[in-house]
PDB file of N, CA, C, O and CB in Angstrom:
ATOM      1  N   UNK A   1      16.176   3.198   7.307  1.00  0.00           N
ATOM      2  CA  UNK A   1      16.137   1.758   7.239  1.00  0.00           C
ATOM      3  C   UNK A   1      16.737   1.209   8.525  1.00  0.00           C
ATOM      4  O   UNK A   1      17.604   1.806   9.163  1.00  0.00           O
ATOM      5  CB  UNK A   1      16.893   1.232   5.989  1.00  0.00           C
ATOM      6  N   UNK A   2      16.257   0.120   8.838  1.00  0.00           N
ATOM      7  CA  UNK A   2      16.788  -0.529  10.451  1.00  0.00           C
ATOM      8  C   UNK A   2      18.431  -0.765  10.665  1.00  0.00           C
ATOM      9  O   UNK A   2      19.003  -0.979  11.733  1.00  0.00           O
ATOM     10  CB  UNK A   2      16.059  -2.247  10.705  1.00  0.00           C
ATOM     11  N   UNK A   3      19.087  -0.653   9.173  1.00  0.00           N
ATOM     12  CA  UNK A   3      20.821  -0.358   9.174  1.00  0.00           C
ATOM     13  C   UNK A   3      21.190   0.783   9.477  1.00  0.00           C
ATOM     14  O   UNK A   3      22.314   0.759   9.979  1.00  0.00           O
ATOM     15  CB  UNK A   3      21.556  -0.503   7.922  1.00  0.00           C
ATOM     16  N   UNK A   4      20.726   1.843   9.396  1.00  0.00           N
ATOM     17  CA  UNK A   4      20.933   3.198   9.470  1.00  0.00           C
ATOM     18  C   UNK A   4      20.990   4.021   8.044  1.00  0.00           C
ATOM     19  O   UNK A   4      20.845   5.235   7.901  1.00  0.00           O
ATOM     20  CB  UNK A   4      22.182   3.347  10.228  1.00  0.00           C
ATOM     21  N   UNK A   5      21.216   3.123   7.120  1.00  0.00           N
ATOM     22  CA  UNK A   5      21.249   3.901   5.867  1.00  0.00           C
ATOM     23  C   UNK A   5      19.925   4.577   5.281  1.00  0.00           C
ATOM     24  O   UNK A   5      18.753   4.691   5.642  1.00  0.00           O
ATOM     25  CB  UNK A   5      21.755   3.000   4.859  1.00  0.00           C
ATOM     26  N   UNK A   6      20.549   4.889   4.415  1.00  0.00           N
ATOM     27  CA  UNK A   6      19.365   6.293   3.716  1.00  0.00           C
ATOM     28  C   UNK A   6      19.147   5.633   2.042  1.00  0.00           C
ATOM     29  O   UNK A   6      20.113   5.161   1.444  1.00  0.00           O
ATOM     30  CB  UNK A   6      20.449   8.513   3.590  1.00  0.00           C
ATOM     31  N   UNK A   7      17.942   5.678   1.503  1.00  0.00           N
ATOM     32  CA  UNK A   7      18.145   5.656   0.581  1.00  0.00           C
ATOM     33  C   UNK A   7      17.496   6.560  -0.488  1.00  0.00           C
ATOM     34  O   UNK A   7      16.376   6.087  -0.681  1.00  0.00           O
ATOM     35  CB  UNK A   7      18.111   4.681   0.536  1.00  0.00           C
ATOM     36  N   UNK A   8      17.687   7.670  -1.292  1.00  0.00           N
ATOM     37  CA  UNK A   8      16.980   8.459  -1.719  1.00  0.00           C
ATOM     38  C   UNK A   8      15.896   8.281  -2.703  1.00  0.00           C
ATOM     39  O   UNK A   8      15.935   7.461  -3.620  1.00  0.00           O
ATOM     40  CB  UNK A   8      17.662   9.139  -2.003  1.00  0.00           C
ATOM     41  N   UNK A   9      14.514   9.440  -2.360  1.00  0.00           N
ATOM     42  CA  UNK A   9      13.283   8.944  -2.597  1.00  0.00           C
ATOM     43  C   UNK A   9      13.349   9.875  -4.141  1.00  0.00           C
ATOM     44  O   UNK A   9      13.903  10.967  -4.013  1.00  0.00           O
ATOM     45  CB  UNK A   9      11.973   9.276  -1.247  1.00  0.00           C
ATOM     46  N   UNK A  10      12.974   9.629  -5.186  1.00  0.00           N
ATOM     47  CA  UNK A  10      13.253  10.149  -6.366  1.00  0.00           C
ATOM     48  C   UNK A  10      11.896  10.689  -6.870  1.00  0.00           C
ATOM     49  O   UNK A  10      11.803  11.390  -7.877  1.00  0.00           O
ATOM     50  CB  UNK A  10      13.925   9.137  -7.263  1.00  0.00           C
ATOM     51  N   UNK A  11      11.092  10.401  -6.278  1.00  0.00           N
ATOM     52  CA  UNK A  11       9.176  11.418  -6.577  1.00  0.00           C
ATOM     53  C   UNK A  11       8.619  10.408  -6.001  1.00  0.00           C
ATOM     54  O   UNK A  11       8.786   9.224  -5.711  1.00  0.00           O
ATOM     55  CB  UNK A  11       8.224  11.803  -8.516  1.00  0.00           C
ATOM     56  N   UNK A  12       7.644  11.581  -5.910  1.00  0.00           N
ATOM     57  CA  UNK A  12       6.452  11.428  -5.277  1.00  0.00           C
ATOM     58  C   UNK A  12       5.053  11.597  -5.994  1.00  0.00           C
ATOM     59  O   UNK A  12       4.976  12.610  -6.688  1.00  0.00           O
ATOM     60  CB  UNK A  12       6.530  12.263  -4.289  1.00  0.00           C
ATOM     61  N   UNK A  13       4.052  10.873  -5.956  1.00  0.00           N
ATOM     62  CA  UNK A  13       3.133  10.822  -7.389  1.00  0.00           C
ATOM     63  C   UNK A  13       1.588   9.584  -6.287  1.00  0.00           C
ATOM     64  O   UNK A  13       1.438   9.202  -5.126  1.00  0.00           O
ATOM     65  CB  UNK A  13       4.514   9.582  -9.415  1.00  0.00           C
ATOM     66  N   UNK A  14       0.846   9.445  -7.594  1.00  0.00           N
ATOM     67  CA  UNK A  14      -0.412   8.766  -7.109  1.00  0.00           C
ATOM     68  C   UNK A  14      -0.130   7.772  -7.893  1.00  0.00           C
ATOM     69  O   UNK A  14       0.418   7.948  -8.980  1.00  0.00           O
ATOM     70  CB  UNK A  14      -1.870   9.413  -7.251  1.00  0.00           C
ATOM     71  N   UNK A  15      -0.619   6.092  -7.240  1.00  0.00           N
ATOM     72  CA  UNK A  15      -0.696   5.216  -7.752  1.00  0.00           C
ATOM     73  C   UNK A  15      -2.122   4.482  -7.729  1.00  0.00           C
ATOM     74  O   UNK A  15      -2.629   4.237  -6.634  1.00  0.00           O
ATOM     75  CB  UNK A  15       0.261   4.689  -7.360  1.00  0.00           C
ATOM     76  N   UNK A  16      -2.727   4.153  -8.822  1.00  0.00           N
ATOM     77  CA  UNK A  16      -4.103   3.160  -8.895  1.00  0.00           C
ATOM     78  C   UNK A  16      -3.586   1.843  -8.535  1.00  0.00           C
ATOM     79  O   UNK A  16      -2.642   1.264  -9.072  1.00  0.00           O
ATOM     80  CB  UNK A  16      -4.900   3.041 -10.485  1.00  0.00           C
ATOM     81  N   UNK A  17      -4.328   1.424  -7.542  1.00  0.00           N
ATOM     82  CA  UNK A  17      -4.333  -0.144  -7.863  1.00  0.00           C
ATOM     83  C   UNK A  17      -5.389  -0.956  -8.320  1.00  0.00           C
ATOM     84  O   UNK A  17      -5.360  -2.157  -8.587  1.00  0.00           O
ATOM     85  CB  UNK A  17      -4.031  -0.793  -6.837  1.00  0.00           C
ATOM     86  N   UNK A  18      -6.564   0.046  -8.393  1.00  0.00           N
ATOM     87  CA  UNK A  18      -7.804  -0.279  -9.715  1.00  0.00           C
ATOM     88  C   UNK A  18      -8.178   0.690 -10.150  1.00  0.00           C
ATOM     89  O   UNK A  18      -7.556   1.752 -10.136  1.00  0.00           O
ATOM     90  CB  UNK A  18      -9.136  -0.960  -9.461  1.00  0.00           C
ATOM     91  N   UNK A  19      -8.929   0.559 -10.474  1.00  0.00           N
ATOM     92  CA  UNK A  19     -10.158   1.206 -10.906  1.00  0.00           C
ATOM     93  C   UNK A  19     -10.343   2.882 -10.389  1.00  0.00           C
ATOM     94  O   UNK A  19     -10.249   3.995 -10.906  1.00  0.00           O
ATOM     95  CB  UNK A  19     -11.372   0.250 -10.300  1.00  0.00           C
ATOM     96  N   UNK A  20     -10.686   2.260  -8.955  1.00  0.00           N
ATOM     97  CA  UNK A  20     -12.165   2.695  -7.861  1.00  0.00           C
ATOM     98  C   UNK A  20     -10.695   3.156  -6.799  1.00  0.00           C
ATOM     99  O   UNK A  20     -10.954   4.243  -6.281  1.00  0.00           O
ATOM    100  CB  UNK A  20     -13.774   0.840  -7.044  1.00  0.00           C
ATOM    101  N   UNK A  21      -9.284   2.642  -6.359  1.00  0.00           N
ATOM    102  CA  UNK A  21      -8.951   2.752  -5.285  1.00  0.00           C
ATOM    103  C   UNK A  21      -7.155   3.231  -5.876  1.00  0.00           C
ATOM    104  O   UNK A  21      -6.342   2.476  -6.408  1.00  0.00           O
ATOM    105  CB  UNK A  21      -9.394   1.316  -4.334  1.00  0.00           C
ATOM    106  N   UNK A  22      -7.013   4.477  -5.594  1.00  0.00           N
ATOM    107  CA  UNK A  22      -5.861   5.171  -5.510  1.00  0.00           C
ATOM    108  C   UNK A  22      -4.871   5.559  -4.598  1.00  0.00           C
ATOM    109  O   UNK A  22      -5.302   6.616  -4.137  1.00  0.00           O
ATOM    110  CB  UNK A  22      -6.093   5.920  -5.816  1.00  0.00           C
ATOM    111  N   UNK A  23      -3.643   5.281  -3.997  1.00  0.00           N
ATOM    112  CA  UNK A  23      -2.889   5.689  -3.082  1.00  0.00           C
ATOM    113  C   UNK A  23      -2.301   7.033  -3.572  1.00  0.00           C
ATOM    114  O   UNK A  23      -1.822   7.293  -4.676  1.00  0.00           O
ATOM    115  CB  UNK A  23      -1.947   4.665  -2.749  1.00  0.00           C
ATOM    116  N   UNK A  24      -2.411   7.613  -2.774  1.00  0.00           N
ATOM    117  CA  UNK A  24      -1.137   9.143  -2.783  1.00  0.00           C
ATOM    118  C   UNK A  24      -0.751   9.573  -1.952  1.00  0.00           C
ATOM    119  O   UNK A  24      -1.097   9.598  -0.771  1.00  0.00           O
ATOM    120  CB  UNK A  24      -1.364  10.399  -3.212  1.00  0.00           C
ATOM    121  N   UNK A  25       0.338  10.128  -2.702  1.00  0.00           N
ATOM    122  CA  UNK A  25       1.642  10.468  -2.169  1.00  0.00           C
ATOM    123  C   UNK A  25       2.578   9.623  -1.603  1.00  0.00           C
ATOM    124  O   UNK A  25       3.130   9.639  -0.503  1.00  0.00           O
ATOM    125  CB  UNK A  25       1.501  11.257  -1.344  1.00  0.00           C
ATOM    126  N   UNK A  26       2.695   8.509  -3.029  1.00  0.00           N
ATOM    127  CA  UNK A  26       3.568   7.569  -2.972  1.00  0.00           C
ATOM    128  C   UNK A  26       4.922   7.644  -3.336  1.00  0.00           C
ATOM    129  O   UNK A  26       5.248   8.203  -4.384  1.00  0.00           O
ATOM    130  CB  UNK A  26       3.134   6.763  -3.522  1.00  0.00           C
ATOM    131  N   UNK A  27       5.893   7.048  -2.442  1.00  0.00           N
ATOM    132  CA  UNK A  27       7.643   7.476  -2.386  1.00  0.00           C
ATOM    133  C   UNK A  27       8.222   6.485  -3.221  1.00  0.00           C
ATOM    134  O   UNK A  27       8.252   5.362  -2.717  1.00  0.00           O
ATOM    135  CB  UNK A  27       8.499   7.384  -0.749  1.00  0.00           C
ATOM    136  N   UNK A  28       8.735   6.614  -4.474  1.00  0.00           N
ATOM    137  CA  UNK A  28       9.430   6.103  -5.643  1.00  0.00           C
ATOM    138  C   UNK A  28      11.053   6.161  -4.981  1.00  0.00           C
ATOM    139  O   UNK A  28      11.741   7.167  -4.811  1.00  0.00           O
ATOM    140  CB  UNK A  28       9.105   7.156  -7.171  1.00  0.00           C
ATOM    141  N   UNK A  29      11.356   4.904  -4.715  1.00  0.00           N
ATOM    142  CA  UNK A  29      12.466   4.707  -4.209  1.00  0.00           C
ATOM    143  C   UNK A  29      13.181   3.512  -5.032  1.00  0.00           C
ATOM    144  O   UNK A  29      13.062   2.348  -4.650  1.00  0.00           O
ATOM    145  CB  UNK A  29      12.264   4.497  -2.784  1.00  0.00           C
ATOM    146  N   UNK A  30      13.972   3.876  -6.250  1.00  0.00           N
ATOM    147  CA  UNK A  30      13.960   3.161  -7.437  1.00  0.00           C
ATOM    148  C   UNK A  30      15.196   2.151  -6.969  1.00  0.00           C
ATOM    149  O   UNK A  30      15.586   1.217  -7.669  1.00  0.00           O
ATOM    150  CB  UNK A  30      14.179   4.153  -8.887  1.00  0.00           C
ATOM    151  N   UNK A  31      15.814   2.534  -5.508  1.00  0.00           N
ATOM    152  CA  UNK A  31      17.237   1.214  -5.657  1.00  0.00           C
ATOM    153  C   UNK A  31      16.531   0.113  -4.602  1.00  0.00           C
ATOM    154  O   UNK A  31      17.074  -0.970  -4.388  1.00  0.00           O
ATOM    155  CB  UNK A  31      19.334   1.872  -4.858  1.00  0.00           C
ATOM    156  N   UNK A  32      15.352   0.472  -4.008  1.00  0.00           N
ATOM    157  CA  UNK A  32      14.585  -0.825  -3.390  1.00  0.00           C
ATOM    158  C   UNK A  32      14.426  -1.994  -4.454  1.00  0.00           C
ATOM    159  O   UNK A  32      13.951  -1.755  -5.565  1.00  0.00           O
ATOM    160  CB  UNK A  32      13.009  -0.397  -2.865  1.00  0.00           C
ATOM    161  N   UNK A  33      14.771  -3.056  -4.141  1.00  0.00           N
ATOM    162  CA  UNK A  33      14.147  -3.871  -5.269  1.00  0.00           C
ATOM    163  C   UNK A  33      12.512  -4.604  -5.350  1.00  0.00           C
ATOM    164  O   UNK A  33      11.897  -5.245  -6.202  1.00  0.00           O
ATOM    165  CB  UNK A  33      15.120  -4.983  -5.357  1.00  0.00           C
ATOM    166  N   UNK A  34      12.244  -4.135  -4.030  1.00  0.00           N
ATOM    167  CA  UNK A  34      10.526  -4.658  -3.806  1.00  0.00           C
ATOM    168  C   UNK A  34      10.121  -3.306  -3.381  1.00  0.00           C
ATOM    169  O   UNK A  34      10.602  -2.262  -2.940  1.00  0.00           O
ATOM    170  CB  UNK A  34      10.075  -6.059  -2.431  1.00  0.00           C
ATOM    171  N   UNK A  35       8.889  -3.891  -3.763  1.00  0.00           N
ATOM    172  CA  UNK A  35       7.449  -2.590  -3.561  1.00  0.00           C
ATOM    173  C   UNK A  35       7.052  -2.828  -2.282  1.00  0.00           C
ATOM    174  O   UNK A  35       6.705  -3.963  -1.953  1.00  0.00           O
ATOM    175  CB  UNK A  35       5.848  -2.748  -4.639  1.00  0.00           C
ATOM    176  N   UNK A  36       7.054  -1.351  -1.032  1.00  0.00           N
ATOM    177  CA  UNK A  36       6.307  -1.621   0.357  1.00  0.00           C
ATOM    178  C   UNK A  36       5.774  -1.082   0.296  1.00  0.00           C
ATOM    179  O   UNK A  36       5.762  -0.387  -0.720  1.00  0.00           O
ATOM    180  CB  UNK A  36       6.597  -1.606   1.497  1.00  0.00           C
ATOM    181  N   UNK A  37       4.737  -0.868   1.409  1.00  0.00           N
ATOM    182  CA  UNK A  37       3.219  -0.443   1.536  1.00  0.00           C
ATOM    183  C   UNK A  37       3.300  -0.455   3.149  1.00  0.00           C
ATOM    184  O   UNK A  37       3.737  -1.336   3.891  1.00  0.00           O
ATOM    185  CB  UNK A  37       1.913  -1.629   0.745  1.00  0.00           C
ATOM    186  N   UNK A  38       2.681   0.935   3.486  1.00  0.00           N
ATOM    187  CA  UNK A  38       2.915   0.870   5.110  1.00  0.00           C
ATOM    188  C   UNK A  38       0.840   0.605   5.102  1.00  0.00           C
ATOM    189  O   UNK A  38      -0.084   1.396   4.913  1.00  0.00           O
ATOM    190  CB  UNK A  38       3.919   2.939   6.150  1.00  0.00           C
ATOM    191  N   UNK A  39       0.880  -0.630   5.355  1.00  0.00           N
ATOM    192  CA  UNK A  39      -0.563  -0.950   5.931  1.00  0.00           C
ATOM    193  C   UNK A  39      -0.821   0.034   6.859  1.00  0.00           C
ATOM    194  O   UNK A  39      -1.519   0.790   6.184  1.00  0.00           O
ATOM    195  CB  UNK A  39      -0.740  -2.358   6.632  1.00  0.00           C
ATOM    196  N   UNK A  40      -0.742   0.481   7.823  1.00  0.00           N
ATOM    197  CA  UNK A  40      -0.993   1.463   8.762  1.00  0.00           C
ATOM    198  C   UNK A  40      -1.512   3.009   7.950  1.00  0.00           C
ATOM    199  O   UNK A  40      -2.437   3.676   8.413  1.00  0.00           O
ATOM    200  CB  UNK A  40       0.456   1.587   9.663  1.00  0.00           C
ATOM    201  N   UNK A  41      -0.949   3.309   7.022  1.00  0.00           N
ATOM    202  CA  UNK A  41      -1.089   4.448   6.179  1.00  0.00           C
ATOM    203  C   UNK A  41      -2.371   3.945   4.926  1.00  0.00           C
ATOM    204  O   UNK A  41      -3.028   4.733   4.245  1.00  0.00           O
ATOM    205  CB  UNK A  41       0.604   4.841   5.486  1.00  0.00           C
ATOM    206  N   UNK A  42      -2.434   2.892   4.903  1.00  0.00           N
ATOM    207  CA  UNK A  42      -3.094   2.021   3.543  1.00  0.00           C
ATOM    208  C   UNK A  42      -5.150   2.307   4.473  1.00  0.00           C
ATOM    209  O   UNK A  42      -6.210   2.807   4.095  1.00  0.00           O
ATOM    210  CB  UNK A  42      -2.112  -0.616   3.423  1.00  0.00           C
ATOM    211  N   UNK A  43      -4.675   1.665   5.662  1.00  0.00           N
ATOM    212  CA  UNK A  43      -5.928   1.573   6.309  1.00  0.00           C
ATOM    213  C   UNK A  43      -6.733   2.859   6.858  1.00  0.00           C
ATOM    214  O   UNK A  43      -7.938   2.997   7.065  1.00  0.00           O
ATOM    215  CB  UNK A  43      -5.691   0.727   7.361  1.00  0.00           C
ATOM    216  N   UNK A  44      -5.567   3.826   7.038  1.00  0.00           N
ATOM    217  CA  UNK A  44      -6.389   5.368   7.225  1.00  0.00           C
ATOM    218  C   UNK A  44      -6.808   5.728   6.108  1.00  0.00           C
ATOM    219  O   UNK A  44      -7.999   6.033   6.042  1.00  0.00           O
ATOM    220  CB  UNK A  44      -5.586   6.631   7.732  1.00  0.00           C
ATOM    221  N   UNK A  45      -5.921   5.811   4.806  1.00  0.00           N
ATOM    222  CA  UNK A  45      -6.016   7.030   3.796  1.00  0.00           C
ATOM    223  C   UNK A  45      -7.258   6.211   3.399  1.00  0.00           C
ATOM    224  O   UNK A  45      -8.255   6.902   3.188  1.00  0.00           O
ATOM    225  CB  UNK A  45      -4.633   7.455   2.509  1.00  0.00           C
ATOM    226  N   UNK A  46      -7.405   4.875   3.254  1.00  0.00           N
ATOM    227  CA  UNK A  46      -8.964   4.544   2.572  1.00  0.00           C
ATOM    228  C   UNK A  46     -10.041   4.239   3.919  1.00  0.00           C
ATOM    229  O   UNK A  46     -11.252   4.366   3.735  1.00  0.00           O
ATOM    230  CB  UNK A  46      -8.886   2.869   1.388  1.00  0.00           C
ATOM    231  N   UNK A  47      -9.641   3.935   4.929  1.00  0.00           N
ATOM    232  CA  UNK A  47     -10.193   3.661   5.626  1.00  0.00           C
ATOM    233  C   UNK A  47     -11.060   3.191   5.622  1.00  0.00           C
ATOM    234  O   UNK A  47     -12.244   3.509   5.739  1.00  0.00           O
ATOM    235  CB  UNK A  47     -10.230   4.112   6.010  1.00  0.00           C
ATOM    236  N   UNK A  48      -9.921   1.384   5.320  1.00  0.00           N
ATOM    237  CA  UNK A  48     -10.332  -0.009   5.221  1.00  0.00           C
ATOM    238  C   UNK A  48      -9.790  -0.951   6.252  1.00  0.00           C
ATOM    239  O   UNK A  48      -9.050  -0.605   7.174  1.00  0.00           O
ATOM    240  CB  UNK A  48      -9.967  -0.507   3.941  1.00  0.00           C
ATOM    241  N   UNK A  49     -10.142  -1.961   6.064  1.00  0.00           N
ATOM    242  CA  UNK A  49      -9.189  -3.216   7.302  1.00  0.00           C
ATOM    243  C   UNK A  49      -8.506  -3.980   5.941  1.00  0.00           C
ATOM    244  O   UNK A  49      -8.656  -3.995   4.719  1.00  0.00           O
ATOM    245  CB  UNK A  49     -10.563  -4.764   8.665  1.00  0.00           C
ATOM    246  N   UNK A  50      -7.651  -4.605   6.990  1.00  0.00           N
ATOM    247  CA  UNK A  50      -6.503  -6.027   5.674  1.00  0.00           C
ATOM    248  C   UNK A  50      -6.517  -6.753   6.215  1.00  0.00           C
ATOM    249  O   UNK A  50      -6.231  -6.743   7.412  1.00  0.00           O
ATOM    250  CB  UNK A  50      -4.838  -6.092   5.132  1.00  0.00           C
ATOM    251  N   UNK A  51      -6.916  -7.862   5.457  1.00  0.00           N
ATOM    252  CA  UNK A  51      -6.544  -9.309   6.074  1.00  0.00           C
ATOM    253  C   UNK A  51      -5.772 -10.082   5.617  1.00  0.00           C
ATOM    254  O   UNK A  51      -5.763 -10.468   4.448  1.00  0.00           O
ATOM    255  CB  UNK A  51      -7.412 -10.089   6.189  1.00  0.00           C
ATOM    256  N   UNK A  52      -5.012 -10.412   6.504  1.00  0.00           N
ATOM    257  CA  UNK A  52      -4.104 -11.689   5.530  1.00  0.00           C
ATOM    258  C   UNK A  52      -4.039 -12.770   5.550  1.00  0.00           C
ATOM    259  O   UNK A  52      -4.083 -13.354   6.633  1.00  0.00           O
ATOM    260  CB  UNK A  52      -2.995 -11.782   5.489  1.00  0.00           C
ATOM    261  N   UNK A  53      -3.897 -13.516   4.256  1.00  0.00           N
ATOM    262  CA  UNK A  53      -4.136 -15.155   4.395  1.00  0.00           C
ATOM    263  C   UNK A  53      -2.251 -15.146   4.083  1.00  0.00           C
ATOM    264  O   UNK A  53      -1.511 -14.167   3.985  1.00  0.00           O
ATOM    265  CB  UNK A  53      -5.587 -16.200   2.843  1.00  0.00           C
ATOM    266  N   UNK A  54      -1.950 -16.461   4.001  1.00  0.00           N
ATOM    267  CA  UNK A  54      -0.422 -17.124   3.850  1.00  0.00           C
ATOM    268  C   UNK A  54       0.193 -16.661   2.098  1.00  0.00           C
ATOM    269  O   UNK A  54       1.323 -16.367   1.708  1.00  0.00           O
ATOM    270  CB  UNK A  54      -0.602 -19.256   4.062  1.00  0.00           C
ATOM    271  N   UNK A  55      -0.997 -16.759   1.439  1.00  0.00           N
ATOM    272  CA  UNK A  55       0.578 -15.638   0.083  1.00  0.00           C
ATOM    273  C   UNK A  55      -0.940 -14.922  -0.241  1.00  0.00           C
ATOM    274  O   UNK A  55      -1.659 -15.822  -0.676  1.00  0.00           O
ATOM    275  CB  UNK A  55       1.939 -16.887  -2.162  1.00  0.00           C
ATOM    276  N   UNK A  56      -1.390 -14.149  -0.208  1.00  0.00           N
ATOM    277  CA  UNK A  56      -2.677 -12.637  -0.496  1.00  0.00           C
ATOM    278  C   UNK A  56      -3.493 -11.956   0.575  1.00  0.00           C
ATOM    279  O   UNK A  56      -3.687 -12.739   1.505  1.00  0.00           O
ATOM    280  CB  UNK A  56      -4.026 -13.086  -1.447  1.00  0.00           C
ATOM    281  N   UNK A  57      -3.738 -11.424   0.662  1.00  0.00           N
ATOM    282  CA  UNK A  57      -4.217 -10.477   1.469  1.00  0.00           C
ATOM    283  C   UNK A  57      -5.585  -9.187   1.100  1.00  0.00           C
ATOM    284  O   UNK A  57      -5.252  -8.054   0.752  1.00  0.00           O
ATOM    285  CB  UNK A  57      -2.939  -9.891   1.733  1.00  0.00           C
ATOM    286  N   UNK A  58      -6.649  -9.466   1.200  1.00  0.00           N
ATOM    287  CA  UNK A  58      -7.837  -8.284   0.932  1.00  0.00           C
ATOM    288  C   UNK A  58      -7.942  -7.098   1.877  1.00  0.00           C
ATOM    289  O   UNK A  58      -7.828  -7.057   3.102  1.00  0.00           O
ATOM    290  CB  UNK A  58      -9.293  -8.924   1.017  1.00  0.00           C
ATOM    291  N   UNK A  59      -8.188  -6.148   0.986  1.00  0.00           N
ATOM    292  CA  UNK A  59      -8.275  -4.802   1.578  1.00  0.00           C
ATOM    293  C   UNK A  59     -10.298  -4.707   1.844  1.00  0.00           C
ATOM    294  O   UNK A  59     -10.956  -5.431   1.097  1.00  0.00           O
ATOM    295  CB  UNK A  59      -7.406  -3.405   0.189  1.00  0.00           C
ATOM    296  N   UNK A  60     -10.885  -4.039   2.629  1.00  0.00           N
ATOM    297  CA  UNK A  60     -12.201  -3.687   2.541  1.00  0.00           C
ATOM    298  C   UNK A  60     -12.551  -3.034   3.451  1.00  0.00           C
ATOM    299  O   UNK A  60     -12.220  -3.074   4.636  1.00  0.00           O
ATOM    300  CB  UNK A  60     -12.979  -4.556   2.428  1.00  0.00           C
ATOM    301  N   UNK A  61     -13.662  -2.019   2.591  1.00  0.00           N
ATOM    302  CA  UNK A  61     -14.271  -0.755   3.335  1.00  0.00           C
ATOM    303  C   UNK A  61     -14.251  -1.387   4.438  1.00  0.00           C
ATOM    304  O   UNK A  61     -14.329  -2.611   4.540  1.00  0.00           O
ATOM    305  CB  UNK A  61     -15.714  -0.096   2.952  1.00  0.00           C
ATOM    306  N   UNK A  62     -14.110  -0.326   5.655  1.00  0.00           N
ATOM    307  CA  UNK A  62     -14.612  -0.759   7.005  1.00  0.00           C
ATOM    308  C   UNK A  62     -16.061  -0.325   7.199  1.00  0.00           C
ATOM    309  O   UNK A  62     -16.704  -0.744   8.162  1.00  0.00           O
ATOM    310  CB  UNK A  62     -13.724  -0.157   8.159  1.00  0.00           C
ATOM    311  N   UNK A  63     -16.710   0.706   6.084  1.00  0.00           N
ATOM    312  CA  UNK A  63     -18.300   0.734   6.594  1.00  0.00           C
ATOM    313  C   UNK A  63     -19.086  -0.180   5.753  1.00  0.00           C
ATOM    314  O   UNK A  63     -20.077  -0.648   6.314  1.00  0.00           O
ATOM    315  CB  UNK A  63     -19.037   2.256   6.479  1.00  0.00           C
ATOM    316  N   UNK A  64     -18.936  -0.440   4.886  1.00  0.00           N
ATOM    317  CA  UNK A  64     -19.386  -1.465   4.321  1.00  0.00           C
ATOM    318  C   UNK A  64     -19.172  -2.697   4.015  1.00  0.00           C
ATOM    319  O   UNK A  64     -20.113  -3.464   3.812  1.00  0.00           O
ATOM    320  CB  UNK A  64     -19.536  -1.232   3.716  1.00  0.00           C
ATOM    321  N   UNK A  65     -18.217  -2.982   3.953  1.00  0.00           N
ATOM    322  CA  UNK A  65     -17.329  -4.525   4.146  1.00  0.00           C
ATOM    323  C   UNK A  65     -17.236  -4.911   2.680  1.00  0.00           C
ATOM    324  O   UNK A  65     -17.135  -6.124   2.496  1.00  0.00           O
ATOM    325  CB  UNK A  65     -18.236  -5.962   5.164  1.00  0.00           C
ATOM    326  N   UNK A  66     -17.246  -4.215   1.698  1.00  0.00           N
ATOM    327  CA  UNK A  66     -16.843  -4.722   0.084  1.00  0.00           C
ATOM    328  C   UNK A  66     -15.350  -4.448  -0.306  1.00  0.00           C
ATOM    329  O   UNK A  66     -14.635  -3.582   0.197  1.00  0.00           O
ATOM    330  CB  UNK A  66     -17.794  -3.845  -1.127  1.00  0.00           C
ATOM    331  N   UNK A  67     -15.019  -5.298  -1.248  1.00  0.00           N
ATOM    332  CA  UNK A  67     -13.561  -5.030  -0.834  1.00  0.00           C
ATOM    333  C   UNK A  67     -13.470  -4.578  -1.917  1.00  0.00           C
ATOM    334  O   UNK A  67     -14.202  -4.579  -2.906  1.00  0.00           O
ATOM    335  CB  UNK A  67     -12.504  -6.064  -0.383  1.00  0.00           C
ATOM    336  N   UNK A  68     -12.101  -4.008  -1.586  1.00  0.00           N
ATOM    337  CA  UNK A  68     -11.725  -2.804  -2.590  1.00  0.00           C
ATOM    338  C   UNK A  68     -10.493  -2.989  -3.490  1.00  0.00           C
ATOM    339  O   UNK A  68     -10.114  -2.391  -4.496  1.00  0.00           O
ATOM    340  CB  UNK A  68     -11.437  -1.496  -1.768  1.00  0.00           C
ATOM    341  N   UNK A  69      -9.888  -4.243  -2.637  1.00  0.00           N
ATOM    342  CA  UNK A  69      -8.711  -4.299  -3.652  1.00  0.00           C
ATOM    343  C   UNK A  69      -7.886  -5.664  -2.973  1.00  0.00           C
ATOM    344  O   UNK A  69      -7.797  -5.646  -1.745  1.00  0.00           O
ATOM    345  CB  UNK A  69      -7.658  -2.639  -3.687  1.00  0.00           C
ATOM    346  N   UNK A  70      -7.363  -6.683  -3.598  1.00  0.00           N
ATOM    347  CA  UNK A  70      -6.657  -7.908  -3.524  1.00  0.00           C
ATOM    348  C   UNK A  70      -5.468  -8.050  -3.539  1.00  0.00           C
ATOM    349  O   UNK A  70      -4.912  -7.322  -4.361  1.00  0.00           O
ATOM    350  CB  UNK A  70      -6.916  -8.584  -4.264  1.00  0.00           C
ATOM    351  N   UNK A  71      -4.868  -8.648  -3.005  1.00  0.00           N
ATOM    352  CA  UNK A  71      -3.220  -8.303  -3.054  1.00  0.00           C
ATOM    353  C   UNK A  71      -2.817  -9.939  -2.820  1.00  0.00           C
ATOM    354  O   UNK A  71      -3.459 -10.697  -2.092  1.00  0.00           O
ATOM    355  CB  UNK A  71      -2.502  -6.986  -1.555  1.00  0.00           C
ATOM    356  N   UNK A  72      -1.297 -10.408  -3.805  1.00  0.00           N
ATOM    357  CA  UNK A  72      -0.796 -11.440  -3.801  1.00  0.00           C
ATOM    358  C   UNK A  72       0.575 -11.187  -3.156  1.00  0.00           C
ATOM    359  O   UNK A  72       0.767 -10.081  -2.651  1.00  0.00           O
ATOM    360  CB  UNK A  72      -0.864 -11.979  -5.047  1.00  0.00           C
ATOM    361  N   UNK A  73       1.480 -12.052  -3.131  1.00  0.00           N
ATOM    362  CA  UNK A  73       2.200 -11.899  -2.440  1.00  0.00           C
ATOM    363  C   UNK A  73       2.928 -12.373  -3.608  1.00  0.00           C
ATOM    364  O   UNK A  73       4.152 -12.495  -3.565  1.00  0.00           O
ATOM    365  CB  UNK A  73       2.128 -12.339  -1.151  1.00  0.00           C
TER     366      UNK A  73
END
């Protein structure tokens, strides 16, 4: 973390966020109090683009341009 501290990751597992679109090898870090997402890792493993508007953000194929998954803020 940008303090230097550590905070320990307690498993590691797959998460749906629908249907159709699964992340893995996601780090359960239960004393965070918010959920992150390294976009950079989000856009390879599906290898999609994100866009963001001011509170949501869409994920979508980059070969086809349908999106795959919606995100609020």
């Amino acid at each position: 973390m940008p303090s230097g501290e550590q905070a320990p990751i307690t498993s590691i597992g797959n998460l749906p966020l629908n249907s159709a679109v699964t992340l893995k090898n996601v780090l359960g870090v239960p004393s965070f109090k918010v959920d992150l997402m390294s976009v950079s890792r989000v856009t390879r493993d599906l290898n999609c683009l994100v866009t963001f508007f001011p509170h949501w953000c869409i994920l979508q194929d980059l070969t086809t341009r349908t999106t795959i998954g919606l995100g609020e803020q």
